[in-house]
C-alpha positions, 0 to 999 in steps of 0.5 A, a space after each residue: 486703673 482710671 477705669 476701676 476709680 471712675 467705677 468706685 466713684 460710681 458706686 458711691 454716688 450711687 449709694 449716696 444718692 440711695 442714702 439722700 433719697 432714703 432721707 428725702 422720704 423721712 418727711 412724709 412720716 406723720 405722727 398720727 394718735 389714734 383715741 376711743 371712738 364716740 358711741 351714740 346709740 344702745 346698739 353701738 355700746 362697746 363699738 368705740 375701742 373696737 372702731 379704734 383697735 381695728 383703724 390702729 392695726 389696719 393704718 399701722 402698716 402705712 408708710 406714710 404714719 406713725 402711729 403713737 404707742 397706745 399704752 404710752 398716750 394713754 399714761 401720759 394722758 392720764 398723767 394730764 387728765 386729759 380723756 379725748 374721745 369723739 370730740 376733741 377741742 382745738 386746745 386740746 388737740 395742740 396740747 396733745 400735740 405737745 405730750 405725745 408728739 403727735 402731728 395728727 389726730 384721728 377720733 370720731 363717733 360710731 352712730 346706730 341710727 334706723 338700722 344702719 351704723 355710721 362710722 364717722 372719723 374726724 382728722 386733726 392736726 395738732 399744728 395747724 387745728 385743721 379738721 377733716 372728715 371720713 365717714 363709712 355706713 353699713 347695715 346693724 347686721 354687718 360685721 364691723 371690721 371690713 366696715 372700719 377697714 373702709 374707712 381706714 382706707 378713707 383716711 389714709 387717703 386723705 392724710 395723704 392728699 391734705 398733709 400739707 394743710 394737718 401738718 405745719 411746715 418745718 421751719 427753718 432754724 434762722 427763721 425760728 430764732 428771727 421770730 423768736 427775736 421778734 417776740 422779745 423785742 428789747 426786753 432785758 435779757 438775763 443771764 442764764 445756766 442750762 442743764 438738763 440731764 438726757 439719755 437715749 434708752 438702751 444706749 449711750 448718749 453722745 452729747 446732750 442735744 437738747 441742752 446744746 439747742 437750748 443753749 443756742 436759742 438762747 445765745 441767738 436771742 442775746 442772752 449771756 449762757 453761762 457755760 455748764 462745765 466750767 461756769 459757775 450756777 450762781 452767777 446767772 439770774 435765772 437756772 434752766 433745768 430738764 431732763 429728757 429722753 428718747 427711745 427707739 419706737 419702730 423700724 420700717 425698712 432702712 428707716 427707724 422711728 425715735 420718740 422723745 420726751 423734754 421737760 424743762 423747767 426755768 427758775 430764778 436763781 437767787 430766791 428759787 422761785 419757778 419762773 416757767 415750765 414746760 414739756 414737749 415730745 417729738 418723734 423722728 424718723 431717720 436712717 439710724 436711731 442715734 441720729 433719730 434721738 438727737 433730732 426728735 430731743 433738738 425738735 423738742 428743744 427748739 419748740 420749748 425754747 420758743 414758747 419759754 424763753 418770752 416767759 423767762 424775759 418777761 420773769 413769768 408774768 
């Protein structure tokens, strides 16, 4: 008997260990955006969607990336007038960041010069507006895709290898929260009410993670929350409201991706005025898609709770 229960123990150890490891690898994922490649030369004209469309199926199948839904980035580009190709400005690339959840760009030029093609990639991330390059050269001649499939393979390396430098470090809850203090210093804080409306395409929500996370932000950095269940709305000075979603974007193995979208809006209660606005996507890799869609709403919570609150104490000046 002893025998079999030491045996058990074992499995599950075995299998826990399994779970912990398969978790452990959910931090190597990185949200990568893939845009239209510059062209630059008469000979080149039509090249930049195709270098794209090849390094997207060609990095699509790497463990390591994520790579964001074309159609989606573009809509949601569009929605924000934003057109990045080939060159792509620091601000630019954060606030790509923010829309598309992407932690890494990927853009760049084709170039036809004196008969030979360069493909030159530049790679940024969107937390840290650090740029890296790779580049690849053939003949005119040369078919293009085993050239962009070179430099898919250039690339991949170097995201693999410099990471750490394109992707900022996740930082710690109470860490976030002391810096968030920090930033308000001994500003009044005023009271306010939270709701925001959230749902998990093709299933139900559990609870409303973002709205919980905003909630805590705000609690941790001395304001008085009024409860949304059994408070009243106007009693509190100001009124945080949002909507956001999440939705499954990919399985790879045991491991699913979840993309979500937060926007939150605060406005001051009393004369209805827009004291602040802002919108924040995530992506989260986990061992299963509920869990996903509740950290990647959390993630966009906490980011827009850091930037929005300081606006709300300060009344959106």
């Amino acid at each position: 008997m002893k025998m079999r229960i030491a045996i058990l123990f074992a499995v599950i150890f075995v299998a826990v260990a399994g779970t912990v490891a398969a978790a452990s690898e959910v931090a190597a994922v990185h949200p990568t955006a893939i845009f239209p490649f510059a062209e630059r030369g008469a000979g080149v004209k039509g090249y930049g969607e195709k270098v794209s469309d090849i390094l997207f199926a060609s990095l699509a199948a790497d463990p390591e990336l994520h790579l964001v839904d074309r159609a989606d980035m573009n809509k949601i580009l569009d929605e924000h007038e934003l057109n990045l190709s080939g060159i792509v400005a620091p601000g630019q690339a954060v606030q790509v960041g923010r829309l598309t959840g992407a932690k890494i760009l990927l853009t760049g030029s084709v170039i036809e010069a004196n008969k030979t093609i360069y493909v030159v990639a530049k790679i940024i991330g969107t937390e840290t507006s650090r740029v890296f390059g790779e580049s690849v050269k053939g003949r005119t001649t040369d078919e293009l895709g085993p050239l962009v499939e070179q430099l898919a393979e250039k690339v991949a390396e170097r995201i693999g290898a410099d990471a750490k430098k394109l992707v900022a470090m996740k930082v710690k809850q109470v860490d976030r929260i002391k810096a968030l203090n920090k930033a308000l210093g001994k500003a009044k804080r005023p009271v306010v009410f939270i709701s925001v409306a959230e749902r998990h395409i093709g299933q139900a929500s559990v609870d409303p993670a973002a709205q919980t996370e905003l909630a805590l932000y705000c609690s941790e950095a001395g304001f008085k929350v009024i409860d949304s269940d059994s408070g009243k709305r106007e009693k509190a000075d100001v009124t945080i409201i949002g909507e956001g979603f999440s939705e499954l974007a990919g399985r790879r193995g045991e491991l699913v991706s979840v993309k979500a979208r937060l926007e939150v809006k605060a406005v001051d209660t009393k004369t209805g005025r827009v004291v602040a606005i802002d919108r924040q996507a995530s992506v989260e890799v986990e061992l299963t898609e509920q869990i996903a869609g509740k950290k990647a709403l959390q993630e966009a919570a906490a980011d827009i709770a850091e930037r929005l609150l300081p606006k709300v104490v300060k009344g959106g000046r």
